[in-house]
Short mmCIF file of the C-alpha atoms (twelve columns), coordinates in Angstrom:
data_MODEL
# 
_entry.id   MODEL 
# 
loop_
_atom_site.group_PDB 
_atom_site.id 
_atom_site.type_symbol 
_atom_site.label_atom_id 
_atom_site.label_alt_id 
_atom_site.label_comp_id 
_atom_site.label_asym_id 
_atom_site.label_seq_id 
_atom_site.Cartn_x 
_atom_site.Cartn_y 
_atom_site.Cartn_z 
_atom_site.pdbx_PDB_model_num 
ATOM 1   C CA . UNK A 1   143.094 105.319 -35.488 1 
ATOM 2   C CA . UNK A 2   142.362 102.004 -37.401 1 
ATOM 3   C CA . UNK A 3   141.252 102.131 -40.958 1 
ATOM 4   C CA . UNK A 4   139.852 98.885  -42.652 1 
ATOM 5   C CA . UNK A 5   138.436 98.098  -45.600 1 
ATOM 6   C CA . UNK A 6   137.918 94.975  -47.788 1 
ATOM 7   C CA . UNK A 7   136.442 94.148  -50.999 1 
ATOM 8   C CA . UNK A 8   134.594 90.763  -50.030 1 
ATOM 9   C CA . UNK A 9   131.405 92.434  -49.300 1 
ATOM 10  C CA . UNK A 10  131.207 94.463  -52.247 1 
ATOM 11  C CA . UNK A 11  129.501 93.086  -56.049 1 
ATOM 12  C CA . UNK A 12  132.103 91.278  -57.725 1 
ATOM 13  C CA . UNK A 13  132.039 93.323  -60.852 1 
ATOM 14  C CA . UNK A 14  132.741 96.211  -58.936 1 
ATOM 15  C CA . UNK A 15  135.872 95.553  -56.551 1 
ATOM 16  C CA . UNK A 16  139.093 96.254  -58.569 1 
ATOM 17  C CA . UNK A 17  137.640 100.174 -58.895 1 
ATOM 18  C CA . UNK A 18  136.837 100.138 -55.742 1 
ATOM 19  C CA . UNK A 19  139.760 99.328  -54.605 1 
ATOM 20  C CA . UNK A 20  141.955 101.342 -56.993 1 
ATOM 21  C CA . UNK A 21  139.983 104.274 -56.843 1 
ATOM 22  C CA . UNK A 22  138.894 104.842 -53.221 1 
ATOM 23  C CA . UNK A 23  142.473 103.266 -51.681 1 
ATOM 24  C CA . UNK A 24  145.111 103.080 -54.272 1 
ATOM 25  C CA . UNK A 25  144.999 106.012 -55.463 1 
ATOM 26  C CA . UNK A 26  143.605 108.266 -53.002 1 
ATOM 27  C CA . UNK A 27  145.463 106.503 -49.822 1 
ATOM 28  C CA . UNK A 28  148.416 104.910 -51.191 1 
ATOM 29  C CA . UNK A 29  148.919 107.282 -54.296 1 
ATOM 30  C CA . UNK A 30  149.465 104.333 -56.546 1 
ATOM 31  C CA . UNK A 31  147.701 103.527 -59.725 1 
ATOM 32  C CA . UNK A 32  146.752 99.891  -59.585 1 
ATOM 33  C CA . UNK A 33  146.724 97.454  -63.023 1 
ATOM 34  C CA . UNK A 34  144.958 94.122  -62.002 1 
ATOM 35  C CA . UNK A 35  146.331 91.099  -63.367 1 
ATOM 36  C CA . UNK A 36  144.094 88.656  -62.195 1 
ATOM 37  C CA . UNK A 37  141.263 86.410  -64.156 1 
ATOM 38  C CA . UNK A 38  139.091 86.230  -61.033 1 
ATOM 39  C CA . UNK A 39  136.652 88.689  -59.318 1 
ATOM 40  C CA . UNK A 40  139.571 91.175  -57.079 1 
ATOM 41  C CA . UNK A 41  140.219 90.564  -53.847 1 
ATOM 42  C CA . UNK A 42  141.928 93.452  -51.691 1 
ATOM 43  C CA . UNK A 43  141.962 93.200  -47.774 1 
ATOM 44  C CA . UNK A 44  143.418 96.753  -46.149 1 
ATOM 45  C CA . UNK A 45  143.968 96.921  -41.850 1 
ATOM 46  C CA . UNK A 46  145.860 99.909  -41.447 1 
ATOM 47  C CA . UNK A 47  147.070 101.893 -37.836 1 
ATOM 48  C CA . UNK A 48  146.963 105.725 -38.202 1 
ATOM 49  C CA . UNK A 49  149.216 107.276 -35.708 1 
ATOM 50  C CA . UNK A 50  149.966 110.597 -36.556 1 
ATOM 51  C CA . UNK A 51  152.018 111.320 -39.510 1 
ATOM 52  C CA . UNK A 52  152.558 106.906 -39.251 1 
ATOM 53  C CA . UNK A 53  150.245 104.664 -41.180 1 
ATOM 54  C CA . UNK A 54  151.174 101.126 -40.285 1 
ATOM 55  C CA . UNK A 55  149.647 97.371  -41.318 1 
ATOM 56  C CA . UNK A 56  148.715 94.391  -43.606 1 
ATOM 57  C CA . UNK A 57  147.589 94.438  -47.063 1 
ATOM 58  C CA . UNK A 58  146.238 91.743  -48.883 1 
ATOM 59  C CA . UNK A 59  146.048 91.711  -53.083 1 
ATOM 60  C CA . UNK A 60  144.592 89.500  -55.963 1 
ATOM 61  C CA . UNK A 61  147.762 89.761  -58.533 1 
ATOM 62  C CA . UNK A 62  148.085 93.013  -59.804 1 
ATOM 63  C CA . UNK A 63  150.392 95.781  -60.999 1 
ATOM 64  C CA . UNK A 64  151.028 98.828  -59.352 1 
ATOM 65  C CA . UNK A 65  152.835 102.075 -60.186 1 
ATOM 66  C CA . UNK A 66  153.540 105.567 -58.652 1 
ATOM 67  C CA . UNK A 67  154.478 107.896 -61.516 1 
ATOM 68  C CA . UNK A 68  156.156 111.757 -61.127 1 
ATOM 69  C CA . UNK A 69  152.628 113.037 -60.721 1 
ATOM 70  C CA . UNK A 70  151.393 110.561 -58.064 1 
ATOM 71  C CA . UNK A 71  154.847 110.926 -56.224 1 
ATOM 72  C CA . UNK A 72  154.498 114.463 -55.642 1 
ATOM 73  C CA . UNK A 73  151.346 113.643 -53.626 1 
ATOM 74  C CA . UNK A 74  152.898 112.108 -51.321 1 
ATOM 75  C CA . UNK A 75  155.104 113.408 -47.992 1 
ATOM 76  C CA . UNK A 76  158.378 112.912 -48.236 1 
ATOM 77  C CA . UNK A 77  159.448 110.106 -46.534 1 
ATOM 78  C CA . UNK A 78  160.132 106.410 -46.808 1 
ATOM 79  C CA . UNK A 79  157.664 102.941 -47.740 1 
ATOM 80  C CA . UNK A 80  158.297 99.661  -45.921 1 
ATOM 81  C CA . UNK A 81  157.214 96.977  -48.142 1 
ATOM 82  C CA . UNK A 82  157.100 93.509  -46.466 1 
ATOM 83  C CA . UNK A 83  156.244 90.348  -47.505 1 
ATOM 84  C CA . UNK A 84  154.290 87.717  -45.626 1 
ATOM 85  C CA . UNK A 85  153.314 85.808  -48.615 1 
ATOM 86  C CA . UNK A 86  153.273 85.392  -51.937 1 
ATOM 87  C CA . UNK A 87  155.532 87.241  -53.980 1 
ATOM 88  C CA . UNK A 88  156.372 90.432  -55.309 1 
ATOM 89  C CA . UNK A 89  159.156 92.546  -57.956 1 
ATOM 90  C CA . UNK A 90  159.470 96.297  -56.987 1 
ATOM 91  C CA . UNK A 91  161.796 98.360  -59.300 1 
ATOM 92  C CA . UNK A 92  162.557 102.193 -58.032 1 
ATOM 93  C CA . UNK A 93  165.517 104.150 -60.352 1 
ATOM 94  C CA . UNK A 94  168.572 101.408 -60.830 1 
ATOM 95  C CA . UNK A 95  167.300 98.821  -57.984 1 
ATOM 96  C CA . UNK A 96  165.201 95.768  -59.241 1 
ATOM 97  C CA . UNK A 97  164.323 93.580  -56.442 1 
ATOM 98  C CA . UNK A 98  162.338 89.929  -56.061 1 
ATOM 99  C CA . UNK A 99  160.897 89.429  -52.897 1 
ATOM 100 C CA . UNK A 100 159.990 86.170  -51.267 1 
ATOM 101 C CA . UNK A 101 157.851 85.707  -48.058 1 
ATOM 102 C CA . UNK A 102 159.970 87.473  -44.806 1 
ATOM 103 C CA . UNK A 103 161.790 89.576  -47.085 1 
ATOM 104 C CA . UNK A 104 161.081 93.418  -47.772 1 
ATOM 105 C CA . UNK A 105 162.522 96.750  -49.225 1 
ATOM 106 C CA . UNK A 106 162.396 100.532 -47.878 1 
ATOM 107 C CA . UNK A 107 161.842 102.944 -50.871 1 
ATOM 108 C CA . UNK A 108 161.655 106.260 -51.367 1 
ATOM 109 C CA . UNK A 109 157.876 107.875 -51.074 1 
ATOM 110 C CA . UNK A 110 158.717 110.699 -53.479 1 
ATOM 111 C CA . UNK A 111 161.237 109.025 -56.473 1 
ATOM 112 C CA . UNK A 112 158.949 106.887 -58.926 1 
ATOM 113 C CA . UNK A 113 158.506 103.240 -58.686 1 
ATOM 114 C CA . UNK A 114 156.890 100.364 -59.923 1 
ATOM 115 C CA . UNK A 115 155.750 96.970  -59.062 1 
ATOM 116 C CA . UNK A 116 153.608 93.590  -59.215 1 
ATOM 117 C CA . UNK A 117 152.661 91.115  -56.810 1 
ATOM 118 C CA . UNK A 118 152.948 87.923  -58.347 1 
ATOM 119 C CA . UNK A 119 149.449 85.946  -57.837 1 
ATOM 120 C CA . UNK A 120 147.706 86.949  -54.561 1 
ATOM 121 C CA . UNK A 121 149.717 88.569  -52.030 1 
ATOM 122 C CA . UNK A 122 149.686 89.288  -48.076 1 
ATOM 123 C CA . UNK A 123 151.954 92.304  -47.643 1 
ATOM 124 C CA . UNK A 124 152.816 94.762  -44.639 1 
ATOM 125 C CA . UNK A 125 153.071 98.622  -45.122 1 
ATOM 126 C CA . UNK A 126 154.818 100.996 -43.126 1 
ATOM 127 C CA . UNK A 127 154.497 104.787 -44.267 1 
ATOM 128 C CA . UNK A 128 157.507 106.898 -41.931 1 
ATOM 129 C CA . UNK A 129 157.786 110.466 -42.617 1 
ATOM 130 C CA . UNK A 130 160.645 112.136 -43.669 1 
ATOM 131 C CA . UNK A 131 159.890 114.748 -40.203 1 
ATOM 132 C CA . UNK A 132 161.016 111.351 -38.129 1 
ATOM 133 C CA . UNK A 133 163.634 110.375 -40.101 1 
ATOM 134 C CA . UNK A 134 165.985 113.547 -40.575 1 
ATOM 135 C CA . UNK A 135 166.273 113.818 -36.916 1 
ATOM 136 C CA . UNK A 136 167.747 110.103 -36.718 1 
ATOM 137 C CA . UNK A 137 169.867 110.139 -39.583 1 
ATOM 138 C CA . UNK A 138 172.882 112.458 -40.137 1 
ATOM 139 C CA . UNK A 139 172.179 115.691 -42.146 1 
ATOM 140 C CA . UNK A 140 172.184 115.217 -45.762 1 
ATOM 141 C CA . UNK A 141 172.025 111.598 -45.851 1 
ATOM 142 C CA . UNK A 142 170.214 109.980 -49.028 1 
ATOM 143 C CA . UNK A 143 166.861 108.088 -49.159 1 
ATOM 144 C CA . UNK A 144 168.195 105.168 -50.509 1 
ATOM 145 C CA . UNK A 145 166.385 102.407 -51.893 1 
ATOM 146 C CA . UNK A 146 167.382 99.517  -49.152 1 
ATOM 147 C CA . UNK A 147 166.728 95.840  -49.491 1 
ATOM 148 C CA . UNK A 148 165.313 94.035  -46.426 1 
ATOM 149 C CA . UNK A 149 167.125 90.393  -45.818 1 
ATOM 150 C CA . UNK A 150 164.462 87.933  -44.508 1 
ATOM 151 C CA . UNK A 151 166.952 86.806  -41.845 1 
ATOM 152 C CA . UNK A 152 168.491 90.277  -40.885 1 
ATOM 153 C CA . UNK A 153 167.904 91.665  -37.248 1 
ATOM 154 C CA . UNK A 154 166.015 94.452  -38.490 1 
ATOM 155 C CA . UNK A 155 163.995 92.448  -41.090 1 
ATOM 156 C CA . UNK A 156 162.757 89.984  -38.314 1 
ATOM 157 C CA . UNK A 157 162.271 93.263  -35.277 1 
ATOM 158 C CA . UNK A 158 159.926 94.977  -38.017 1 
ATOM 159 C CA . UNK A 159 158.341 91.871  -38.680 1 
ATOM 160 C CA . UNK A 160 157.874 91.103  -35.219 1 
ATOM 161 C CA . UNK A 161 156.638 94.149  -33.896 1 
ATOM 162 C CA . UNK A 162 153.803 94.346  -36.442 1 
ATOM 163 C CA . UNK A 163 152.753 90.515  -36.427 1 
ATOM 164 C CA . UNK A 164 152.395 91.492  -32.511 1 
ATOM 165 C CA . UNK A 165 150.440 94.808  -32.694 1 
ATOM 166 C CA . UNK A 166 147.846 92.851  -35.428 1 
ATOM 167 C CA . UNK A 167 147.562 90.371  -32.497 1 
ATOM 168 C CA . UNK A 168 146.678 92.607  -29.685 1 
ATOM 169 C CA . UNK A 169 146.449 95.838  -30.548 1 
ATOM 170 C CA . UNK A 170 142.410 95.724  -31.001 1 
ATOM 171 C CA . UNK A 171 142.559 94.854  -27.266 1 
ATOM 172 C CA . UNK A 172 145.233 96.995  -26.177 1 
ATOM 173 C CA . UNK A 173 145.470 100.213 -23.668 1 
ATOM 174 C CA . UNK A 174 144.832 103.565 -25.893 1 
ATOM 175 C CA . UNK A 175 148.641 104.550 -27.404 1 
ATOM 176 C CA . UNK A 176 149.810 101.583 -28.557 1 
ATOM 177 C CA . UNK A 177 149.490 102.589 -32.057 1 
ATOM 178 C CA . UNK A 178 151.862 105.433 -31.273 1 
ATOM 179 C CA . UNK A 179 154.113 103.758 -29.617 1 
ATOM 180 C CA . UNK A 180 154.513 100.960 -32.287 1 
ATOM 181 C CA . UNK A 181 155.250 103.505 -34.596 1 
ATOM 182 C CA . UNK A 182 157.635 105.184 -32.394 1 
ATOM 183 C CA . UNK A 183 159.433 101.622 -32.694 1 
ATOM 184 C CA . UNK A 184 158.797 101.321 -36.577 1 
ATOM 185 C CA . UNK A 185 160.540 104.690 -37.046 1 
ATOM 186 C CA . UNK A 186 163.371 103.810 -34.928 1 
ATOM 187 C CA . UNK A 187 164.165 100.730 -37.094 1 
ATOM 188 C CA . UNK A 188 163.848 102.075 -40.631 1 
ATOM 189 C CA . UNK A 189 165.987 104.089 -39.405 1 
ATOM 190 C CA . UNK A 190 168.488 101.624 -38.291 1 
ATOM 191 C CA . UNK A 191 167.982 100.302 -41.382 1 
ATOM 192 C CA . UNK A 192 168.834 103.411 -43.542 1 
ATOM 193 C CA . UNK A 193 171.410 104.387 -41.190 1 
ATOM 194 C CA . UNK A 194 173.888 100.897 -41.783 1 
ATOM 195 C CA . UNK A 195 174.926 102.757 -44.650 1 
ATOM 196 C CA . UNK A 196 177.822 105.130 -43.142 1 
ATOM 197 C CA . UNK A 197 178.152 107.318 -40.480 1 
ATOM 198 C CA . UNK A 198 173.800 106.894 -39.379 1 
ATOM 199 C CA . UNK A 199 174.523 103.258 -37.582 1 
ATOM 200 C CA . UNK A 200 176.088 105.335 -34.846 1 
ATOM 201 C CA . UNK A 201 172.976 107.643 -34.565 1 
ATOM 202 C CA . UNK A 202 170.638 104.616 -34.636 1 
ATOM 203 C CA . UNK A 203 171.705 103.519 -31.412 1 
ATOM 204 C CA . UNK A 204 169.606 103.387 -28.177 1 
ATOM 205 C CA . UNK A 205 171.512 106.747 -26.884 1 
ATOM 206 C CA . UNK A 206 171.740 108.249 -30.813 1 
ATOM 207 C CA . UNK A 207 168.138 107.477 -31.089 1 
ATOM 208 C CA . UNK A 208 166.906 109.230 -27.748 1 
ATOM 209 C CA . UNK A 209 168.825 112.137 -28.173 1 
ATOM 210 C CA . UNK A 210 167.980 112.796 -31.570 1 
ATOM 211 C CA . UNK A 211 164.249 112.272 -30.661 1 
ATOM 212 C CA . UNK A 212 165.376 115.077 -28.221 1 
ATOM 213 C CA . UNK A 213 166.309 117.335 -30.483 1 
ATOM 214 C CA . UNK A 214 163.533 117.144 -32.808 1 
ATOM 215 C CA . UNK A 215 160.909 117.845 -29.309 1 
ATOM 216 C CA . UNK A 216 163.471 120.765 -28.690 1 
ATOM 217 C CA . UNK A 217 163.307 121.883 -32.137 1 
ATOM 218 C CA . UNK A 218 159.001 121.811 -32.121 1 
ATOM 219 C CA . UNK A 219 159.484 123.708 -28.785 1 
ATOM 220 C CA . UNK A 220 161.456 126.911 -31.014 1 
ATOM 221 C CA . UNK A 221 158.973 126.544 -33.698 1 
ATOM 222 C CA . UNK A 222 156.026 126.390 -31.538 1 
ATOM 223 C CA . UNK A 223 156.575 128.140 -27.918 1 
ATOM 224 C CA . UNK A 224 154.976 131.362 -28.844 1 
ATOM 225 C CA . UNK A 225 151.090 129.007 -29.504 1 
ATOM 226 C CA . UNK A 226 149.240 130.084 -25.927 1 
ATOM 227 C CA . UNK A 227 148.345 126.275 -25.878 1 
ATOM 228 C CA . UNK A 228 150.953 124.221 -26.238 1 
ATOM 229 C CA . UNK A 229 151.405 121.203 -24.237 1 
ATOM 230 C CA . UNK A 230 152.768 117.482 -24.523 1 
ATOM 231 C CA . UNK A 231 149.745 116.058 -26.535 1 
ATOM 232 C CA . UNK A 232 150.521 118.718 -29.210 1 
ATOM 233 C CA . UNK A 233 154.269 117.716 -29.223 1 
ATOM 234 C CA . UNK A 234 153.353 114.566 -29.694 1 
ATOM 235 C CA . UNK A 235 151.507 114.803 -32.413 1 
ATOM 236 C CA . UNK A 236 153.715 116.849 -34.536 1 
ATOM 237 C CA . UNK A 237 156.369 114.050 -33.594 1 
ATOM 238 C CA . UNK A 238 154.524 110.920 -33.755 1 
ATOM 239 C CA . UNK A 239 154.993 109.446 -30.274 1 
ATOM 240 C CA . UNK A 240 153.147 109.716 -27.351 1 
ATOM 241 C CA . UNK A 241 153.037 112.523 -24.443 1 
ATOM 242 C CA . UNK A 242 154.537 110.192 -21.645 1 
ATOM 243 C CA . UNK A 243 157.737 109.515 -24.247 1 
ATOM 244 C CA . UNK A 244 158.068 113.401 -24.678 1 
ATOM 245 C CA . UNK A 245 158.394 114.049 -20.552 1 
ATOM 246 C CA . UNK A 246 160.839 111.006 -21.174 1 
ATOM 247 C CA . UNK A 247 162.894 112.243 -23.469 1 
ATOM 248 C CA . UNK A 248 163.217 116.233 -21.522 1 
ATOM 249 C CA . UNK A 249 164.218 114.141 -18.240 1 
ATOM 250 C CA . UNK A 250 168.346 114.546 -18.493 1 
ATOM 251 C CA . UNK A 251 167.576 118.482 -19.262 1 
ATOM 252 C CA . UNK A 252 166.164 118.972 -16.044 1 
ATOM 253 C CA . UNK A 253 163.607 120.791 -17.210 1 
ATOM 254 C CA . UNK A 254 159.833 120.664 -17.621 1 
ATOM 255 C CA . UNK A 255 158.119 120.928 -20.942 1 
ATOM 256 C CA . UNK A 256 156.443 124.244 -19.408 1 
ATOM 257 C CA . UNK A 257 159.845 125.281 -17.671 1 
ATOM 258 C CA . UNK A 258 161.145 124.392 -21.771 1 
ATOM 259 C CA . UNK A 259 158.452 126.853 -23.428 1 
ATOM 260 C CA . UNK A 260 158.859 129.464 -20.764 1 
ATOM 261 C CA . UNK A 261 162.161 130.094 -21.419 1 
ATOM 262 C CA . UNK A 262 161.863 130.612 -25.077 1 
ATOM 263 C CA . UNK A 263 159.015 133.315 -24.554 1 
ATOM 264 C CA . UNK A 264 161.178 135.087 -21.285 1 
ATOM 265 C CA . UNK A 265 163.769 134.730 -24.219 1 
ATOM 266 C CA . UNK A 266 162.319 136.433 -26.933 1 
ATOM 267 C CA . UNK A 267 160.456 138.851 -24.408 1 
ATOM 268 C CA . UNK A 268 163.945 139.854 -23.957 1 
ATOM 269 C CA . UNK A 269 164.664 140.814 -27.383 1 
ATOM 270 C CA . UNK A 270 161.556 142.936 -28.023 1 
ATOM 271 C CA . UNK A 271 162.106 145.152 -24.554 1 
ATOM 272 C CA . UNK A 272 166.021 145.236 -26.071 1 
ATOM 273 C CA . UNK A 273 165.206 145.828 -29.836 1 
ATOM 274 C CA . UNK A 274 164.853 149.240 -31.907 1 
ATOM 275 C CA . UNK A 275 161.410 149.399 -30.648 1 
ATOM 276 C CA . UNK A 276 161.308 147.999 -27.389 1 
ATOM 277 C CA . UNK A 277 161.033 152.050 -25.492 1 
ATOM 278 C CA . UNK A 278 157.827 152.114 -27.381 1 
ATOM 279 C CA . UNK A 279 156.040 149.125 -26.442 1 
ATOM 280 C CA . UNK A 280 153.923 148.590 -23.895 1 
ATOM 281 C CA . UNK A 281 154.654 146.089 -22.010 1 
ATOM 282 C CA . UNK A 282 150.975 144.183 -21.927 1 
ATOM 283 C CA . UNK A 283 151.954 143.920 -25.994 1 
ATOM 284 C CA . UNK A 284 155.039 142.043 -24.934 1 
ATOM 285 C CA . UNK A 285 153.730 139.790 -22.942 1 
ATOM 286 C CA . UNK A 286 150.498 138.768 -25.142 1 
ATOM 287 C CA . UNK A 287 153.159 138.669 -28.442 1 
ATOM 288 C CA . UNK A 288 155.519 136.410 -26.220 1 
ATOM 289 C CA . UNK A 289 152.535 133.711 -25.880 1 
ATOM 290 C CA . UNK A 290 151.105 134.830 -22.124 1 
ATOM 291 C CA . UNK A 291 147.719 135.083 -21.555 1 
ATOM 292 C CA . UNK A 292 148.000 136.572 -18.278 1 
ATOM 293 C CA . UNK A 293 150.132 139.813 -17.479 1 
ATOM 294 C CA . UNK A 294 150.382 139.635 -13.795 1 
ATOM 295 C CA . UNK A 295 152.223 135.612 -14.816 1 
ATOM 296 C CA . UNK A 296 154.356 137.601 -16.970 1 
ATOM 297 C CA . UNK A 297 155.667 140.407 -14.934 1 
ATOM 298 C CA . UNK A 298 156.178 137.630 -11.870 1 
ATOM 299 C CA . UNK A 299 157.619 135.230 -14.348 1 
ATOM 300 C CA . UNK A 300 160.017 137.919 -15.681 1 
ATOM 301 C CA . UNK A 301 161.171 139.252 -12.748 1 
ATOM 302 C CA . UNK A 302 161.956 135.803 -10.851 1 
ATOM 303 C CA . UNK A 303 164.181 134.958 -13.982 1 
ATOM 304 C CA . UNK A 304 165.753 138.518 -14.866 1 
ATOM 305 C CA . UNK A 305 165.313 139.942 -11.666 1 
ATOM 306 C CA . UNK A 306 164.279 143.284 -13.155 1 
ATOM 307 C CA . UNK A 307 159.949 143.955 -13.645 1 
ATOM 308 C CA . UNK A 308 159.894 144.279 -17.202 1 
ATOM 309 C CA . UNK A 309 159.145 147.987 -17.227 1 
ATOM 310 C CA . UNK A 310 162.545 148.639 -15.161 1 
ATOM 311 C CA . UNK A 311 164.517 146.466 -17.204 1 
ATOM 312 C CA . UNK A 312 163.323 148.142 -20.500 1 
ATOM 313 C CA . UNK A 313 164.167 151.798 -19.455 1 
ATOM 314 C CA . UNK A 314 167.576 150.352 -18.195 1 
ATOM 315 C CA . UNK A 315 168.108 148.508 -21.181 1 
ATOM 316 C CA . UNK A 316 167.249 151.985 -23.012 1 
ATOM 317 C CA . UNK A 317 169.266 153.911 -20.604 1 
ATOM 318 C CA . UNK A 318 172.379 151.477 -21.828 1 
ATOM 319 C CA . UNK A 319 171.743 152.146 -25.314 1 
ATOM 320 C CA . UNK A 320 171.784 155.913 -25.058 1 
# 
């Protein structure tokens, strides 16, 4: 989704709370101090893909700060800040930074933090949920405040992967927004992760099968929703359908085959449990996700090789 907004056509005396009120604070959770003797200008073009908000935004000189109580607004998760011109300090905790045009900073959404952009700025925004980011990085790592080198690998991939999705992605197939994101994620990452053991993880293998894991880990969390299918995946995990049947490839297993197993699974327990020699068995199968008992007693057999009614009283048989 593509959210834009600019102050141009607006009256003069009105643009600076516009723009503070309506996008500052309630989008960006900052609260904005303008420093400028002319009429504000502020220019927002911003991709919404999922829990991802991506693009360019363009500033009259200003101030801006995110105290405690703005901070805890936000998701946890991590800011991109960078440059394309003009200039701009940023000061989170101990870390005071300058930045000049190509250079940028990854901060931390929920610490405090302050800033200015010095005269009128042209800036790009990335917004990458903490969600993506745990399942790249090794547990327990620290949302560090992480300077962005204008002529670092990563610096210059961000750069050009957004400069390109401005270009084309008004004309683009539907999904490119998510997948851009996909690729934003993946480099913050990188970026965060050069600091110890997360370099490793960052990696083109590191990266898929940690993106595994977290479509795995959706599939526990989620398996026993009647509907639940790629698109839904997706969305919880900010990429796109086609990448989650990618990523379940090497398992050799379906995303159905995937959420079938986890209800047989659990079916399993509740025939097994305290209980199970009191349940009937249509309970099971509607508690277990399946709309359709007949699919569940074929489903259960084929896997256990037992109808579910035989393998309770056997499994109760065992237990006496």
């Amino acid at each position: 989704m593509r959210f834009a907004f600019s102050t141009d056509n607006l009256e003069p005396g009105g643009r600076f709370e516009a723009f503070r009120d309506a996008l500052a604070r309630a989008l960006f959770h900052f609260d904005l101090i303008s420093r400028s003797n002319d009429p504000y200008r502020g220019v927002v073009d911003l991709c919404i893909s999922g829990p991802t908000v991506f693009g360019q935004v363009l500033g009259s000189s200003a101030e801006f700060v995110r105290s405690p109580a703005l901070a805890r607004q936000c998701e946890e998760g991590m800011w991109v800040l960078l440059v394309r011109t003009g200039r701009m300090r940023i000061a989170q905790g101990n870390v005071q930074r300058e930045l000049g045009p190509g250079e940028g900073i990854i901060i931390d959404a929920v610490r405090p933090h302050a800033g200015e952009c010095v005269g009128e700025s042209d800036t790009w925004v990335v917004q990458v949920p903490d969600v993506l980011l745990r399942i790249l990085r090794p547990r327990g790592a620290a949302n560090e405040t992480t300077f962005l080198a204008g002529d670092s690998a990563v610096t210059l991939m961000l750069t050009s992967l957004l400069e390109a999705h401005r270009r084309y992605g008004a004309i683009a197939q539907p999904g490119l927004g998510a997948v851009t994101a996909q690729h934003l994620a993946d480099l913050v990452a990188l970026a965060l992760g050069t600091h110890g053991d997360g370099a490793a993880m960052a990696g083109p293998r590191g990266l898929r099968a940690g993106r595994l894991q977290g479509v795995l880990d959706d599939i526990e969390r989620h398996f026993l929703e009647a509907e639940i299918g790629a698109a839904d995946v997706a969305r919880r995990a900010g990429i796109t359908p086609r990448y989650v049947h990618f990523l379940l490839e090497p398992t050799g297993k379906t995303l159905s085959d995937h959420v079938l197993e986890r209800r047989l699974a659990f079916a399993h327990r509740l025939l097994v449990g305290p209980r199970g020699g009191e349940r009937k068995i249509a309970d099971v199968a509607y508690a277990c996700g399946f709309n359709d008992l007949s699919y569940f007693n074929r489903t259960f057999r084929r896997r256990l090789r037992e109808c579910p009614m035989v393998f309770r009283r056997s499994a109760v048989g065992r237990c006496d």
